[in-house]
Every structure is written in C-alpha cells, then in structure tokens.
matplotlib code that plots the C-alpha trace (Angstrom):
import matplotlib.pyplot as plt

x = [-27.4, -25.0, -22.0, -19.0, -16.4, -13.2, -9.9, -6.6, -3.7, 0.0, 3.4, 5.1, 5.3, 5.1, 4.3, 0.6, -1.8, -2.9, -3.1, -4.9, -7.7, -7.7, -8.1, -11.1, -12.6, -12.4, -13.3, -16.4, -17.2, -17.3, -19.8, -21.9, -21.7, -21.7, -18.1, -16.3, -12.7, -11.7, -8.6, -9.0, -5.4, -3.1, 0.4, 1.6, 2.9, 0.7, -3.1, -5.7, -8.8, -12.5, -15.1, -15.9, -12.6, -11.7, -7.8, -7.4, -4.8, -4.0, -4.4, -8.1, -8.4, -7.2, -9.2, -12.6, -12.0, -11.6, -14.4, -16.6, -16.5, -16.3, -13.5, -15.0, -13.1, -14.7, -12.9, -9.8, -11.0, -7.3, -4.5, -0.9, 1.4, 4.9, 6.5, 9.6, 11.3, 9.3, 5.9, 3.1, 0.4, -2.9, -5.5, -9.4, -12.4, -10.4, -9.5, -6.2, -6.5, -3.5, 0.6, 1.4, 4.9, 3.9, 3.5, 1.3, -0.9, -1.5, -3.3, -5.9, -6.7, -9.9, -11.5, -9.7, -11.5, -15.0, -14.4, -12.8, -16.1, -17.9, -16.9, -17.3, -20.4, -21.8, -20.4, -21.3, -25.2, -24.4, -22.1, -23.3, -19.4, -16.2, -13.2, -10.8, -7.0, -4.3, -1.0, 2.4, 3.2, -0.2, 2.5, 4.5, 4.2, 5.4, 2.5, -0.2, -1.3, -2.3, -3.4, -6.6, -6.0, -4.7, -6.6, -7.9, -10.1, -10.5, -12.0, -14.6, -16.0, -15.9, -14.0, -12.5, -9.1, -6.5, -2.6, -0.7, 3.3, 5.7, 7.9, 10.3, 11.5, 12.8, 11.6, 8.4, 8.0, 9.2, 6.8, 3.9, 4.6, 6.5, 3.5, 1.1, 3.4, 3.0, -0.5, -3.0, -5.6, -8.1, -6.2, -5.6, -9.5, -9.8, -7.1, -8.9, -5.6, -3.1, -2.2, 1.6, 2.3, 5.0, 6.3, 8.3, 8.5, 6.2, 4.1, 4.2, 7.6, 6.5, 3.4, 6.1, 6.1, 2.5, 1.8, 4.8, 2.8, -0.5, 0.6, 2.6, -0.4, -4.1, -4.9, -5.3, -3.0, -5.7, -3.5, 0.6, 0.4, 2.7, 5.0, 3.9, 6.7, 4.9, 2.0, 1.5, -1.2, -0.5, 1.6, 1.9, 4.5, 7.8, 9.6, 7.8, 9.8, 13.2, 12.0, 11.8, 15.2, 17.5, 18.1, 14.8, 14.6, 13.1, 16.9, 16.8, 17.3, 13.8, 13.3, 12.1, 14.1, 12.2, 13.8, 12.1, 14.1, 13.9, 13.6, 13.6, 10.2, 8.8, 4.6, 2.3, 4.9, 1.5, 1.4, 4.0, 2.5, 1.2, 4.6, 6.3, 3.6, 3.7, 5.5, 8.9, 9.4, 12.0, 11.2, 13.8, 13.6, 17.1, 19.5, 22.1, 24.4, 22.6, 23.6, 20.6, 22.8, 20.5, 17.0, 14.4, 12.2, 13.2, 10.4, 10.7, 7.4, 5.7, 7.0, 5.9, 8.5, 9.2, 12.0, 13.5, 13.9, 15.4, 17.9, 18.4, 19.1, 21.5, 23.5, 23.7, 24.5, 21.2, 20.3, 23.4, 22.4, 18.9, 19.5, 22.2, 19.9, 17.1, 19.7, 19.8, 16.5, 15.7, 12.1, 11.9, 8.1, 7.7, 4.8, 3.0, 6.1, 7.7, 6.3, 7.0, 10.7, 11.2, 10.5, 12.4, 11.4, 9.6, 8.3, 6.6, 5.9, 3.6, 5.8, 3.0, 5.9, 8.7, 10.4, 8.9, 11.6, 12.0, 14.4, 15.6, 14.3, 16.0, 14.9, 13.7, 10.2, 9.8, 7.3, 7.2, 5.6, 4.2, 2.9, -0.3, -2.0, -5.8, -5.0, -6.3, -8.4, -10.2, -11.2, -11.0, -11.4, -8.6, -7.8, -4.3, -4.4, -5.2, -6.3, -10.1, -9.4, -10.5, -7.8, -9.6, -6.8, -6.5, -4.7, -3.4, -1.1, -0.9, 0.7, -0.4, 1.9, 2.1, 3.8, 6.2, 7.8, 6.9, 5.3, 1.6, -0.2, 0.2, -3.4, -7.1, -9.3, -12.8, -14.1, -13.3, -15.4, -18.1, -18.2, -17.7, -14.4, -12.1, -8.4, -4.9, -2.8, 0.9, 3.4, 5.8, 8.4, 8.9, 11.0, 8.4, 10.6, 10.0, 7.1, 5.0, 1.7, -0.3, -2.5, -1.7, -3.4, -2.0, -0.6, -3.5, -5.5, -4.4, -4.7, -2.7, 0.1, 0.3, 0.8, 3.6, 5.3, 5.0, 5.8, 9.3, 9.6, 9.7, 12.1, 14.5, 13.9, 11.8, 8.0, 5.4, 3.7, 5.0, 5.6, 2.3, -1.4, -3.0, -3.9, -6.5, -4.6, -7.5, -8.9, -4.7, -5.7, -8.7, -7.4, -4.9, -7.4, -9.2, -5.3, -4.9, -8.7, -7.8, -4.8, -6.3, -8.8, -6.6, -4.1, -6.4, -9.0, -12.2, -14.9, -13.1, -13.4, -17.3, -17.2, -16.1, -18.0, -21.2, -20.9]
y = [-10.2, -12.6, -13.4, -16.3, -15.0, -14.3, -15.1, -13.2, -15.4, -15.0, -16.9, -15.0, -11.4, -8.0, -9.6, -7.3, -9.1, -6.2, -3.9, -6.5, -6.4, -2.9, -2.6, -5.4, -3.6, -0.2, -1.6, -3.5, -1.1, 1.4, -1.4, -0.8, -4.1, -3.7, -5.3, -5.6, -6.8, -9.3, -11.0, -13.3, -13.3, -9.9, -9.4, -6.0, -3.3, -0.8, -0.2, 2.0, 2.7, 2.0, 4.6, 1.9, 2.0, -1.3, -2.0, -3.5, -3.6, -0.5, -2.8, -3.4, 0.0, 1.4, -1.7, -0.4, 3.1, 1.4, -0.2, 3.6, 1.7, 2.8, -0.1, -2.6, -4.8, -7.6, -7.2, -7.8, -9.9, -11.0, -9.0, -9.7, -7.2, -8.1, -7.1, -9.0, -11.9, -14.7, -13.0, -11.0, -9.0, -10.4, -8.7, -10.2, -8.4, -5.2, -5.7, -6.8, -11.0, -11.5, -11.8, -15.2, -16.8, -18.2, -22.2, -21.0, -18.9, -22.2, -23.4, -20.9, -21.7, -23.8, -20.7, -18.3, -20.1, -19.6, -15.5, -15.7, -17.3, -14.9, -11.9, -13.7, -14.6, -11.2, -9.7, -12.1, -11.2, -7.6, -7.8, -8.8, -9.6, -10.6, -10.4, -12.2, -12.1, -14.4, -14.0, -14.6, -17.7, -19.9, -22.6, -22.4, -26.2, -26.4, -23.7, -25.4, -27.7, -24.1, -22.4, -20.0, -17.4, -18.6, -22.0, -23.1, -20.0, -20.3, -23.9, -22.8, -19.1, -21.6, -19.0, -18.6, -18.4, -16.0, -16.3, -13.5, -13.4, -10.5, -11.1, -8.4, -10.3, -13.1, -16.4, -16.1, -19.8, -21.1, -18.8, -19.9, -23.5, -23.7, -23.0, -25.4, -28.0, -27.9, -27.5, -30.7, -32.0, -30.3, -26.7, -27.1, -27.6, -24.0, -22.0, -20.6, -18.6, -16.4, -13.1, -11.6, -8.7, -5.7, -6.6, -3.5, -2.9, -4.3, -7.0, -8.7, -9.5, -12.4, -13.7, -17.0, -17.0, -16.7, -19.7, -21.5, -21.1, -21.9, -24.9, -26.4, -25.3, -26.2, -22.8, -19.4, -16.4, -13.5, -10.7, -9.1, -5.6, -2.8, -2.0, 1.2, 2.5, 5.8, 4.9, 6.3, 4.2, 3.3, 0.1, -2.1, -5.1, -4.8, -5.5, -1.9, -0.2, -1.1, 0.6, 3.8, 3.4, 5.6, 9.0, 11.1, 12.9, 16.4, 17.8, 21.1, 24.4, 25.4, 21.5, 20.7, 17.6, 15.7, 12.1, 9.7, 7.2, 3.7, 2.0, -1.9, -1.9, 0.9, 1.2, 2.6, 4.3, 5.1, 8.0, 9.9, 9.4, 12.4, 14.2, 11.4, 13.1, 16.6, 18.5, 20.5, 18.2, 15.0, 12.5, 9.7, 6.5, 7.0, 4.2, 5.3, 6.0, 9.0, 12.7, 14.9, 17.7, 19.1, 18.0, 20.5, 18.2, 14.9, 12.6, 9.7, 7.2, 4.7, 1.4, -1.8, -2.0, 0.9, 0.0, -2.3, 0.4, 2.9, 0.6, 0.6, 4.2, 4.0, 1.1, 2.6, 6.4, 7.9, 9.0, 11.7, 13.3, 13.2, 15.5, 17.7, 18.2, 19.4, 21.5, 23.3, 24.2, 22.1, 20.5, 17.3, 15.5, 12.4, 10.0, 7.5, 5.3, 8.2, 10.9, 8.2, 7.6, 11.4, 11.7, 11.2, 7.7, 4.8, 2.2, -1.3, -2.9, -5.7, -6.6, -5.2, -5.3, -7.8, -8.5, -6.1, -3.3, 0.7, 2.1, 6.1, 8.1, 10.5, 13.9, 15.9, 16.5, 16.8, 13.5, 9.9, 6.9, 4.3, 1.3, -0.1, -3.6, -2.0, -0.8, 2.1, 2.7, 5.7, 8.0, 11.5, 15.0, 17.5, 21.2, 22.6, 25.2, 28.7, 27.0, 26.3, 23.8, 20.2, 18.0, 13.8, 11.3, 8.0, 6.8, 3.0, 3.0, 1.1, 3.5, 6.8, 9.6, 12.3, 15.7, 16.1, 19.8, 22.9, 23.1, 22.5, 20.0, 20.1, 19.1, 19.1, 16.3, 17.4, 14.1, 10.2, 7.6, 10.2, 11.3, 15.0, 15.1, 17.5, 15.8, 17.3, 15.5, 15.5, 18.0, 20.8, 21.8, 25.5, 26.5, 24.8, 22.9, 19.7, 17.7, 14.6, 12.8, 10.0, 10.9, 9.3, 10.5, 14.2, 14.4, 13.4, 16.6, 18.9, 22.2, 21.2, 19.1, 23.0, 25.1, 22.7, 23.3, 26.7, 27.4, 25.5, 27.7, 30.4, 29.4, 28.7, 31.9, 31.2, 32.2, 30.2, 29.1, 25.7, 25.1, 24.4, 25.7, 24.0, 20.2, 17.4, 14.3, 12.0, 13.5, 12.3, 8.7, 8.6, 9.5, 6.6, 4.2, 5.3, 4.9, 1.5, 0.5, 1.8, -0.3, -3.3, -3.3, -2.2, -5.4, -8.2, -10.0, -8.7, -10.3, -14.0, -13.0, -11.9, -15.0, -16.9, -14.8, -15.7, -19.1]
z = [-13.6, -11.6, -12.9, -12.3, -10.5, -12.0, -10.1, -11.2, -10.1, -10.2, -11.4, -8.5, -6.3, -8.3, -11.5, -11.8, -10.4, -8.4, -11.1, -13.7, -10.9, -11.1, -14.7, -14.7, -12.4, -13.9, -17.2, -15.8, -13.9, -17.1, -19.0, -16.1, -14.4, -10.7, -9.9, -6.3, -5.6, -3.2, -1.7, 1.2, 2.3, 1.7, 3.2, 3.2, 5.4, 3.7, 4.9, 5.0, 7.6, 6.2, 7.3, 9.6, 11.3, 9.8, 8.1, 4.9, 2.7, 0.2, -3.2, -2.3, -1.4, -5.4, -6.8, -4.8, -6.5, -9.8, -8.9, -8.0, -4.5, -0.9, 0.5, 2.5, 5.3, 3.4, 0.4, 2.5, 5.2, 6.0, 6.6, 7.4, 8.5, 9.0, 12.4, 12.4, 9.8, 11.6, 12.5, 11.3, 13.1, 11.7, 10.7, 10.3, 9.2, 10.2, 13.2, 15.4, 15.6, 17.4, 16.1, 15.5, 13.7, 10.4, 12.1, 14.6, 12.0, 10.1, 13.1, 13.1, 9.3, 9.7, 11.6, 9.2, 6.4, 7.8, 8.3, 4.4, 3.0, 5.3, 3.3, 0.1, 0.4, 1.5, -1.6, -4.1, -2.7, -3.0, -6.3, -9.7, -10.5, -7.9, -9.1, -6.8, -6.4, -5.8, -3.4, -4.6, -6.7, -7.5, -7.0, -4.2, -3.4, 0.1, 0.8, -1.1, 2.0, 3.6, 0.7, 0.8, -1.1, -4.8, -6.7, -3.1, -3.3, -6.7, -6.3, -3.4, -5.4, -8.6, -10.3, -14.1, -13.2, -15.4, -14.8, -15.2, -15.7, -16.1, -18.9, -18.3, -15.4, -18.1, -18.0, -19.3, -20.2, -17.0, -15.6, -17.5, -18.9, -16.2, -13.8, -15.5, -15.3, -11.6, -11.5, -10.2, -12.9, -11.1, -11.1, -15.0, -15.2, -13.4, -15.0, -18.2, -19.9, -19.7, -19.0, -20.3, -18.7, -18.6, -22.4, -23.4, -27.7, -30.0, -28.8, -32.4, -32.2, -29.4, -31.5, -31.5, -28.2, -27.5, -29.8, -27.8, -24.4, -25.8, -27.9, -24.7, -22.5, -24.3, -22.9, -24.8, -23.6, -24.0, -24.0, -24.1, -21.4, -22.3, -19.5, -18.3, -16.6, -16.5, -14.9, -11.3, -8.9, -5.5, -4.8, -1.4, -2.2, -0.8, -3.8, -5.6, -3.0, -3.8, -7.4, -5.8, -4.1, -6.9, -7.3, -8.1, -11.2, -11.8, -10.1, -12.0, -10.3, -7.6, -7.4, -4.3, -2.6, -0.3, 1.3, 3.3, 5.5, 4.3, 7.8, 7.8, 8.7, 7.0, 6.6, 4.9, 1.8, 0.0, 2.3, 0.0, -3.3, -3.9, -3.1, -5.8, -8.4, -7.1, -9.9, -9.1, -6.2, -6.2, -4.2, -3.0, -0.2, 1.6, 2.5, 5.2, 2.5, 1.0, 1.8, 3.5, 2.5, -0.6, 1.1, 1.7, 3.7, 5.7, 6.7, 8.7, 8.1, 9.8, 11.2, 12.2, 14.5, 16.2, 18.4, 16.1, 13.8, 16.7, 17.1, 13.0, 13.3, 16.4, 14.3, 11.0, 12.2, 11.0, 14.4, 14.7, 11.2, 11.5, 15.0, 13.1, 10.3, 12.1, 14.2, 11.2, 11.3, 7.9, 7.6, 10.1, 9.6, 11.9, 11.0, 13.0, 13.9, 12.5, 15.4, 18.1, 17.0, 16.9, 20.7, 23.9, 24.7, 23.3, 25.4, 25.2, 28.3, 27.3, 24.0, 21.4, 19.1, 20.5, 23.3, 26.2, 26.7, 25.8, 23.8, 24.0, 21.0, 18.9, 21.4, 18.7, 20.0, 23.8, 24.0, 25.0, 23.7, 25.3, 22.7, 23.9, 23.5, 21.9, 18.4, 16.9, 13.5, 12.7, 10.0, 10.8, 9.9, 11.5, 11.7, 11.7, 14.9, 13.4, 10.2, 9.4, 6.4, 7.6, 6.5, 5.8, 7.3, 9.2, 12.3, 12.5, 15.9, 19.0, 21.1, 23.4, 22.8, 25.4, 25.6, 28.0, 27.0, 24.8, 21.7, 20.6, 19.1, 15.0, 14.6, 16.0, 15.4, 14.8, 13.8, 14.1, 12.2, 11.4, 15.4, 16.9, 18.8, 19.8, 20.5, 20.0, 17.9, 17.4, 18.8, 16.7, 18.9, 19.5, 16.4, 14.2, 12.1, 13.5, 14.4, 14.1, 13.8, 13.9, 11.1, 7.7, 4.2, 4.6, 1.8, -0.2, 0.8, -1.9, 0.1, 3.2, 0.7, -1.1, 1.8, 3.3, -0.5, -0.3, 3.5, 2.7, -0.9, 0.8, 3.2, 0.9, -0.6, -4.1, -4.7, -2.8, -6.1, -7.6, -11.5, -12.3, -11.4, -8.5, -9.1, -7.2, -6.3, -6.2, -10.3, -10.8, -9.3, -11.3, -14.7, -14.1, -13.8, -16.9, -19.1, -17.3, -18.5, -21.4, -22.4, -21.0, -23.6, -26.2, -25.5, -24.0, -25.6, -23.3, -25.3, -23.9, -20.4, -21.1, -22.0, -19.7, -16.7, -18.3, -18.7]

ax = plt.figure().add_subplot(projection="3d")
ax.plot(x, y, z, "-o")
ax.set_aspect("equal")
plt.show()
C-alpha cells in the first residue's frame, strides 16, 4: 500500500525534528509498513560512509536504523559540510560536488533540484511510506526564495506537513503561532498540526496552552513530548555539541576520564558515543581552559579544516600541553584530522581546504600529510597487527598520510566496500602511547572499544574488567529507538497521522 508522504518541519535548529523522524519511522516501521527517511538538503559536520562508499549525513543514518534500513545516499542526496564561516564542501548523491560560498551554491540550485527529486522519486517507488525532514526554521524568510528542503519540498512530494517546536527553549507561541503567521496561503493549506516537543512536568498543566495554539491556528497540535534528557541516540547539529561541553559525570573513584578537544571545526563527534555510554568512563569535549591533568585518554577528532585548526591549537596554547601530556606517556589517539594534526607536517598545495599553504604539526607521530583534491569513502573491515578481530569502520579524508620515522601501522585493512585489500593504516609511534587513524566507527566495535578500556585500566593500575559485564553498542542504539517509539505513541495522537497518510 502507497502512502502520502509525511514531512516533519521545524520552528528553528535543535528543536527535534530529527528525532520525531526517528520515532515515525520506528513506530511505522513496527506496524509493518515499509517506511524510508529522507532529507534533500542536510548541513552537518558529522557523516557516515554507505556500503556503497557514498556520504550522508549521520541523522539519516539513525533514521534508516529506525527504519530496519541499510542507509542509502538517496535519503540524503545533499550534503553540506562546513569548512570555513562562509563555505561549505558540498556533498550530492555521496559524493564531493565541489566547495562553494553560500551565493555561489544558490546558483547550482536548478540542477541541485533535479538530483533532489532524483532520490525522491526512487524511494517513493521502493517505499510504501517517506517520511521527509525539514532544515532549520520552515520560516527563515530571506532563505525562502532558495528553499528546497522545508515547505518547497513539501509542495513538490505533496506531503502532510507536521511542525514541531521545543518548548523548553521558551517561546512556544512565537514559535508556533508565531510560525503560521508567516506562512503563505498555500503553506497553511500544507501544514496539517503541530508537534510540542521537550515539555518537562506534567503535560496537563499546558492543556491552556495547547487550546491557545490551536484556537489562534485552525490547526490541531497532536501531541506534548516529554523531554528526555536521558535518552542517548546519536546527534549531528552543532548546537547538541555545546550540550556536551560541562563537566562529565560518573567522577567516582576507577572512573575512567576520557576528553576530546573541541576544535573549531570539529567532525564527525558521533565517533565517541559509545565511550559517552560506556559505563565507569566520563566523557568531556575540552575548551582550552580545561585541565588534562586527571585524563586517562586524550583524543583529538576529526576536522574540516585541518590547518585552520593547527593554527587554533598554536593560538590558544593547546599544542604545548598536548606534547607534554603525551610526554608523559598518557593515552594520545589522533583521528582523521585528528591523525594528520598529530604528525610533523600538514600540507595543502592545491587549497582542498583554504588558502593553499602548510602548516607544521604537533610532532607527535613521525608522519606528514599531504591533503589531496580526490576524496575518500569507503567501508572497511581492519585488523589490529597481532590481532585477528576484524574491526567494521569508515574513512572520510582527503589527504595521503605517509610515515616518515618509527613505529608501525595501528591497523590492516582487509576489506574496503566489500573488496580484498591489504593496506596499512595509521602509525603508533615506538612507545605505543600515541597514534592515529583514518578510520572512524572504532569505537562502535564493542571488542576493540573493551580492550582499549582495559589496556589503559591496567595502566593505571586497576583490573582490566570495567563495572559492568560486557555490553553491544548497536542492541544500546536499538533499545533507544524502541523507548523513543514508545513515548511517541504514548504522547501523540498516531491514529491522526494514519489519517492523514491515507488520505
């Protein structure tokens, strides 16, 4: 059975519009409907390689598994990454497009469109059910004229249209009545209700406010979310970062205390999710003012911008303690961006990244980067050397790293994009403390993440085993999905959207 398309929009950044999609898609997908996210334009620094070597942003990625889906460049056919305040690298049907300021972008739209409707239109043949998601504000009115990703889309997949707002933000009527007062006659005709979202007490107490909305509005709000503050799924905007910049908890005695630099142009944060989850371990994103005195394990991530963000350290002083802490023979990973930074010298000769130039590393590992213009995206299977456990990552990096002292390679790769290979990658230099590598997802792989845990245990003198008895990452991921299904049903009105899908 076919289905109308259902578009989630928002009245602004981080209010849930990519976990609403989640939940639908989870809770269709449980009623056995055969449901499929999509959002034609995502912007965020965190991405993820398909098993066709395609990269798509991470939201689609957690909507796909909600959906019991292998992700699909098409359900993310454009991608912005940010690599400086005026640009963005951008991404189509998984694969590099070209970096453009935002002006020049807007040129390329009328082709852009034709590879969005592409992707919708092969799913919608595969796909009993789409559900589509907005960007940002549905009413930024000075981007309207552009627009096609929030009621633009929604006009062409002839979509029922849902707004969601985040009342614990305040302003929740400016946000919805608010919103609708902006809207054209023709976007009232698709928006078909409201959604209140992160509400924190008992939703009765704003049945007023509910009736205030809907009487100002004409249009039904079909549910209040809880604010589930507890409630651990990956996340991509910029703004759920600066959430996770405060003091970790779990600081009892045998805690593990692992930090990870916030660099200005930091990528792919999803990597350290599971380590955020992992119990006895405290996780913190550093600013320059944070000790690394009482950390166990230091990891610098990935970066848009490497350079940029070499320079970053230099300025602010990181670069100095990051050398004296791994002096001291304390934990030092390096990943992607990360592995590069931690070498002897980056270079980019052909301005992949910004203004062609190099830039002098931090000389922890003995290697130099050069950044390259052909980007790379693969799935892959790897080995640690005298290890036999395959380890399931992903590499996203434009640059060709070479050793250039001793040390080994911290990984094998048997496999890329389902092919036999056999490539060293990444270097750990000769006390084995610090190293680096291009391969992100290691952390998912519950047998490599435990060994890491233990290895630096015992260093610091305690039993190998953690707190708890051995746990799957991905089982965690899923049993979220199942509690965020749950509530949704519990505090929305289901039986409404049936209805408006099927008519």
């Amino acid at each position: 059975m076919k289905y109308r398309p259902l578009m989630i929009l928002g009245s602004g950044s981080d209010v849930g519009k990519s976990m609403v999609v989640a939940a639908l898609c989870r809770v269709f997908r449980q009623a056995g409907v055969w449901v499929a996210p999509f959002k034609a334009q995502n912007m965020a620094l965190n991405s993820f390689i398909t098993p066709e070597g395609g990269e798509m942003g991470r939201a689609q990625v957690v909507q796909s598994q909600a959906a019991g889906l292998a992700p699909h460049v098409d359900m993310n056919p454009i991608l912005l990454k940010p690599s400086s305040e005026v640009g963005s690298q951008v991404i189509v049907h998984g694969k590099v497009y070209g970096n453009f300021p935002a002006r020049e972008y807007y040129r390329h739209k009328p082709r852009l469109v034709r590879k969005v409707m592409e992707s919708f239109r092969r799913l919608q043949e595969q796909y009993e059910l789409i559900v589509l998601e907005g960007a940002g504000s549905a009413v930024e009115l000075n981007l309207q004229k552009n627009d096609l990703v929030n009621f633009n889309m929604a006009r062409k997949a002839e979509a029922a249209t849902l707004l969601v707002a985040d009342i614990d933000r305040g302003g929740i009527f400016a946000s919805t009545v608010g919103t609708w007062h902006l809207l054209t006659r023709w976007q009232r005709r698709l928006l078909s209700g409201f959604i209140i979202n992160k509400f924190r007490g008992d939703a009765a107490l704003f049945d007023d406010g509910v009736k205030i909305i809907e009487k100002r509005t004409g249009r039904p709000v079909l549910g209040v979310l809880p604010y589930l503050s507890d409630l651990a799924l990956p996340e991509e905007d910029s703004v759920a970062l600066s959430r996770k910049m405060c003091s970790p908890g779990g600081g009892e005695d045998g805690c593990l205390r692992v930090g990870v630099v916030r660099l200005p142009h930091i990528s792919n944060y999803t990597d350290f999710d599971p380590l955020e989850q992992e119990p006895g371990v405290a996780l913190i994103y550093l600013s320059p003012l944070d000790s690394l005195d009482n950390l166990d394990l230091l990891i610098i991530p990935g970066t848009k911008n490497t350079i940029n963000d070499l320079n970053y350290l230099n300025h602010t002083g990181w670069s100095d303690r990051i050398g004296e802490y791994a002096r001291r023979g304390r934990e030092l990973i390096g990943i992607c961006g990360g592995f590069q930074i931690l070498g002897d010298e980056v270079r980019d000769p052909l301005g992949v990244e910004g203004p062609p130039g190099s830039a002098p590393g931090l000389g922890l590992l003995p290697v130099a980067t050069t950044l390259a213009g052909e980007k790379t995206t693969t799935q892959v299977e790897a080995v640690a050397p005298k290890s036999e456990e395959k380890i399931r990552a992903y590499e996203i990096h434009m640059g060709v790293t070479t050793a250039q002292g001793p040390g080994r390679p911290a990984f094998i790769i048997v496999s890329q994009n389902g092919q036999p290979v056999e490539t060293p990658d990444g270097w750990v230099d000769e006390g084995g403390n610090v190293w680096g590598t291009y391969l992100h997802g290691l952390f998912d792989n519950d047998g490599f993440r435990r060994d890491l845990l233990a290895r630096i245990r015992v260093r610091k003198g305690q039993a190998a085993e953690g707190p708890t008895p051995p746990w799957s990452y991905r089982d965690f991921v899923e049993t979220q999905l199942d509690r965020l299904a749950d509530t949704f049903r519990n505090h929305v009105d289901v039986e409404k959207i049936w209805g408006m899908i099927k008519g």
